[in-house]
N, C-alpha and C positions, 0 to 999 in steps of 0.2 A: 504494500500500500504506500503510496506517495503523500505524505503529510507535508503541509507545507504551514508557513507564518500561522492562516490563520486559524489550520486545526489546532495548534499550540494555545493560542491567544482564546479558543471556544473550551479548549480542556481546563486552561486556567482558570477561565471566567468561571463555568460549572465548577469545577473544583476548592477552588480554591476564594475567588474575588467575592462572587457572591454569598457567599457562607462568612465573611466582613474575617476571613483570615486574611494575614499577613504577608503579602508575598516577601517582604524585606525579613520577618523575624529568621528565616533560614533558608537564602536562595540555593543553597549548593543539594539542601538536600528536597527541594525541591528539582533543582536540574536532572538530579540521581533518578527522583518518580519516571520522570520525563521520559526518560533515557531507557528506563526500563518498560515504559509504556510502550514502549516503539518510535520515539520523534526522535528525527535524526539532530543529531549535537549543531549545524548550523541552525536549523531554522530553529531552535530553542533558542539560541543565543540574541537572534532577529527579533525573536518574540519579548525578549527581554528588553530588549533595545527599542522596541516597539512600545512597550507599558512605560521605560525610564524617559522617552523623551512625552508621553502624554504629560506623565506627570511633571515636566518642568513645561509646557506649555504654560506660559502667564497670560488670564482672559484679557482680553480687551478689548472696551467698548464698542459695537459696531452698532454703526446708525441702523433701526429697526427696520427703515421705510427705505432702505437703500436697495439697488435692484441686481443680483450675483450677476455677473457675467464672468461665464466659467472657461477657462484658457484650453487652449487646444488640447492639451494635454487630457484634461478633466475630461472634455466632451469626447476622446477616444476612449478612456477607460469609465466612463458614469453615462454609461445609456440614458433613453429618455426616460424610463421607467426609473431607474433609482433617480434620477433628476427632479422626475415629478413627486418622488414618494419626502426626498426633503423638502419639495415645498408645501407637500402637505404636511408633513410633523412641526413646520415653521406655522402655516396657518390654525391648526388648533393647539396651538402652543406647548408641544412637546418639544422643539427646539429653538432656541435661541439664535440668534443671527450671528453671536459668539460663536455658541458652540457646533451652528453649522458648519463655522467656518474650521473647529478643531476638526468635525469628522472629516471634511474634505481635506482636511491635511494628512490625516491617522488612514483613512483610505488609498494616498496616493502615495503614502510610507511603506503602505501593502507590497510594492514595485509586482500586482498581479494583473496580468493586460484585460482580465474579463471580469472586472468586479459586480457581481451578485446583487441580487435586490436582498439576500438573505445573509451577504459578506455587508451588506450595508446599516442596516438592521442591528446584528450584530456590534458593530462598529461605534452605532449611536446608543447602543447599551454601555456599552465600555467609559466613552466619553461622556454619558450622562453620569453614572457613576463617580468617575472620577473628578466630581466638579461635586464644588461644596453649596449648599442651599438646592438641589436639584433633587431631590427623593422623590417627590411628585411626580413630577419629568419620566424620571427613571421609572418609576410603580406603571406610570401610563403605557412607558414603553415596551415593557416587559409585560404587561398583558398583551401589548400587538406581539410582540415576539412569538410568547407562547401559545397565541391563537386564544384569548380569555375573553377576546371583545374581536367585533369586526374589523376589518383590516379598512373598511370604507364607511364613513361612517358620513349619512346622509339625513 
């Protein structure tokens, strides 16, 4: 099986983030779980390097009402579907114009040419997460994730 970044980043999340453990209190032997899970030693490493630069991410302020215009780069890897699906978690206020702009970063940290409506999803669980005042955000999210509420809600 070919594991890559983000199956790391999803074993973590289930394992470990979500359950409010510590990934800092003992990375090594967390790497060891890892390793013995079957994830190959780079893309753990990637993964780690993936959650250490979330978290020095510093928010800042983005105009609410300002309109994305996403770089060439973005629009090859962020189809129109995960496009549309952030501007729906922007419109009923599951994400922030900030922390869209963390997921579109944390996304394109990914370096994976076909990002997922469900690699996106994911994505914005993490970085919801990770951002202080956001448990609501996150609770909302995380029932779309899990399928707890509709995914379209009209």
């Amino acid at each position: 099986m070919k594991e890559n970044v983000f199956d790391v980043l999803i074993y973590l999340f289930e394992n470990y983030i979500e359950d409010d453990a510590n990934l800092v209190s003992d990375p090594d032997e967390i790497r060891n779980e890892l390793l013995e899970a079957g994830f190959p030693q780079a893309e753990i490493s990637k993964a780690f390097a993936w959650l250490e630069s979330l978290a020095e991410q510093q928010t800042v302020n983005t105009n609410a009402t300002a309109c994305r215009i996403y770089s060439t780069e973005e629009l090859s890897r962020l189809d129109v579907e995960c496009r549309g699906y952030l501007l729906f978690l922007e419109q009923c206020g599951i994400l922030s114009a900030t922390n869209r702009e963390l997921v579109i970063d944390r996304l394109m940290a990914l370096e994976e040419d076909n990002i997922t409506l469900d690699d996106l999803k994911w994505v914005v669980l993490l970085v919801l997460f990770s951002q202080p005042n956001e448990e609501v955000a996150f609770a909302r999210m995380e029932d779309l994730v899990y399928g707890n509420i509709p995914q379209r809600w009209h």
